[in-house]
N, C-alpha and C positions, 0 to 999 in steps of 0.2 A: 504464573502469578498465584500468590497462595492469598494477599488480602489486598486489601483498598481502604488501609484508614485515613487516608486524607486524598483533598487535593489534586496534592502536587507528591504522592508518593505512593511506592507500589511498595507492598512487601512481596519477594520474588527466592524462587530458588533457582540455586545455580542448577544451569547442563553444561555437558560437553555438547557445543552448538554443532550442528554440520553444516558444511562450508559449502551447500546451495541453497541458492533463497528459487520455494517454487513459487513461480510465478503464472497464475492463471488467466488467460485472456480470453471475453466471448467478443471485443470488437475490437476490428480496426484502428485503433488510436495510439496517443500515448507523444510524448514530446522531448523523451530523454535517445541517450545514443542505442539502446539497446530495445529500443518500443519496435514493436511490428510496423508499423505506422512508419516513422523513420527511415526503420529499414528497408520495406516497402516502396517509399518514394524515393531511397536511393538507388531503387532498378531489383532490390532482391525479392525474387520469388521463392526460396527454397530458403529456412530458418528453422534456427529449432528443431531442425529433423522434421518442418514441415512445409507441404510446397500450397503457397498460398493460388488462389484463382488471377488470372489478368484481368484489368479492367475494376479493379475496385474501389471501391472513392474511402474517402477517409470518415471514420468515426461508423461507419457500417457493420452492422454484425457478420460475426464469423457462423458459416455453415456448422460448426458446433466450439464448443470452449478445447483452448488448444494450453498447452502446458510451454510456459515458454524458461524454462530456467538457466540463473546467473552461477556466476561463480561469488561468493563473498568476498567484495574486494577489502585489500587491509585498510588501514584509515590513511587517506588522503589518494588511495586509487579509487577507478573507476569498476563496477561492477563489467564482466564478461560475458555476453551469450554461450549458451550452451547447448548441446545436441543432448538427447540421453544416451547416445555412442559416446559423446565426449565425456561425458558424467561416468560411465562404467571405463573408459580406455584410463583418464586420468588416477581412477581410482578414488573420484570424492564421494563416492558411494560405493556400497555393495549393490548387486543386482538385485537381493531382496528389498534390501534399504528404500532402493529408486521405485520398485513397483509398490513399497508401502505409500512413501511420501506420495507420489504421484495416485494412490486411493484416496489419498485422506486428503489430498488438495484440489482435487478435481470435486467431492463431495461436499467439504468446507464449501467452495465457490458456489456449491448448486444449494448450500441452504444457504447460504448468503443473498443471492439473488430472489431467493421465495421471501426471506424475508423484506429484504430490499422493495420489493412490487408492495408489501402490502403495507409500505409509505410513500409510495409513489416515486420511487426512487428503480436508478437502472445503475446494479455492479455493474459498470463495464470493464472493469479489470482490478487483481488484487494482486498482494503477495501475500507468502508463508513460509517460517522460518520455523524452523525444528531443533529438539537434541535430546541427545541421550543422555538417561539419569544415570543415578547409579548404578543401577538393575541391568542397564544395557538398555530399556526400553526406550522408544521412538515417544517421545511428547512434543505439545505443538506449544512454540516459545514466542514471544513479544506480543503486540498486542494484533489484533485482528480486526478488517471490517471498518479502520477511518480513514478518515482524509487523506492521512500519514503514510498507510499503505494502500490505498484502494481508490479508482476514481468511483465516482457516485456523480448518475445525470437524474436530471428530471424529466419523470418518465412524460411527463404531460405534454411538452414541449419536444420531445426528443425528435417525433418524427417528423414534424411540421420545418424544426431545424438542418436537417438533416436531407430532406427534401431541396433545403435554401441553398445548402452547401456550407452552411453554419456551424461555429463549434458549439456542440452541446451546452445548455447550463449544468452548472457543475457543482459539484461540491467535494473539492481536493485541493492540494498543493499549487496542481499545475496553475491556479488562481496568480499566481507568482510566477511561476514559472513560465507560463506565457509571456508577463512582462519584462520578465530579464531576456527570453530569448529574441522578441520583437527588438530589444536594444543591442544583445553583445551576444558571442557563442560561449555559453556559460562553462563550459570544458576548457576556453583558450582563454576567456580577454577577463580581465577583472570586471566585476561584479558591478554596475553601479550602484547609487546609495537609494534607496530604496525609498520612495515618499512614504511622510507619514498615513496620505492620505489611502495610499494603498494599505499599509499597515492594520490600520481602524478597521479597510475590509474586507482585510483578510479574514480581523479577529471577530469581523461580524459573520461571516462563512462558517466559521469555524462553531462559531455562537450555536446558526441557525441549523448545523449539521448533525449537533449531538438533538438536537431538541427534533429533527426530522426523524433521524437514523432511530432513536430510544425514544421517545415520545414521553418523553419526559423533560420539563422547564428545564435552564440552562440559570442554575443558582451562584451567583458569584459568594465567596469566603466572605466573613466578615472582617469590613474593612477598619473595625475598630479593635482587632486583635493581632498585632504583629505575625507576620508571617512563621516567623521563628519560632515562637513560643508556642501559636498552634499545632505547626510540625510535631515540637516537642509535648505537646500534651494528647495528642494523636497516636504518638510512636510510643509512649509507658509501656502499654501492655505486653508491647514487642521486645525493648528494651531496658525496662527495670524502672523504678521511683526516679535512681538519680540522677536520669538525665537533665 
């Protein structure tokens, strides 16, 4: 990301992306086909190249943050688990490549969660997505640290929940995603229609997430300025008077 003049726009430079997203996990959880979590309760103990303990309950932290990486699936596949044997056998890395990404992801995750604690928030798990510039060098690509890629609990509640056998309060995706998977298996059966009322709180999730996470008010555009026209009076400096 090189700006942030608006909104609803990044200004961004291209990479050549590489084709694993790493994935850092310090608990237990997760509600997609490729989560420890998932995995876990369908009988696997050995993932990722790592062999988890028997007897673990869900949403529990892990004895230390484990690296769980996918393959980038193309658009309308599903992402793939990965070994980091699989990541060097397949060749979606070099060996250098995987023990960079794998510093820089395991580090990202550890100041994430320091800063996370000091809003009373718990990473419990994220992703990180890379590539190479033009230099060849390893830069760290998309955005980092929300809802989008990372769950976030509250740390206040976490243990008391967790004790219950409760899923954590949260602040992510799976807000949704829970409720689609309580209905259908969101990989096989079509989607249902989604209430609005869930909608509203998502978008109030989303609201109270940025203003937790930055500590900073959650200011809507003005709504007396077409969205178009601000874009375009945002974007000048990027792209010229005649837009």
């Amino acid at each position: 990301m090189i700006a942030y003049p608006d909104p609803n726009v990044l200004v961004c430079r291209r990479l050549e992306m590489l084709p694993v997203e790493m994935v850092v996990r310090g608990y237990l959880a997760g509600t997609t086909s490729t989560s420890v979590l998932t995995l876990y309760q369908a009988g696997q103990r050995e993932m990722y190249g790592v062999r988890l303990a028997e007897a673990m309950r869900p949403n529990q932290a892990l004895p230390a943050p484990i690296l769980t990486p996918t393959s980038k699936a193309a658009h309308g596949d599903h992402d793939a688990p990965l070994s980091p044997a699989q990541v060097l056998e397949q060749g979606l890395l070099t060996a250098e490549q995987w023990d960079e990404l794998s510093a820089m992801a395991l580090a990202l995750y550890a100041r994430g969660c320091e800063l996370a604690a000091t809003r009373g928030l718990v990473l419990a798990d994220t992703k990180y997505e890379f590539g190479l510039d033009t230099g060849g060098a390893v830069v760290l690509a998309d955005e980092i640290h929300t809802p989008d890629s990372s769950r976030f609990w509250r740390s206040a509640s976490y243990e008391d929940r967790f004790a219950r056998g409760e899923r954590p309060d949260s602040f992510d995706k799976d807000f949704v995603r829970s409720w689609v998977a309580a209905r259908c298996d969101p990989y096989k059966d079509p989607i249902p229609e989604i209430p609005q009322e869930i909608i509203a709180a998502t978008s109030d999730v989303y609201i109270e997430a940025f203003e937790t996470i930055t500590g900073l008010p959650f200011v809507k555009p003005d709504a007396g300025e077409p969205a178009p026209a601000r874009v375009r009076r945002n974007l000048a400096q990027f792209l010229g008077t005649g837009v």
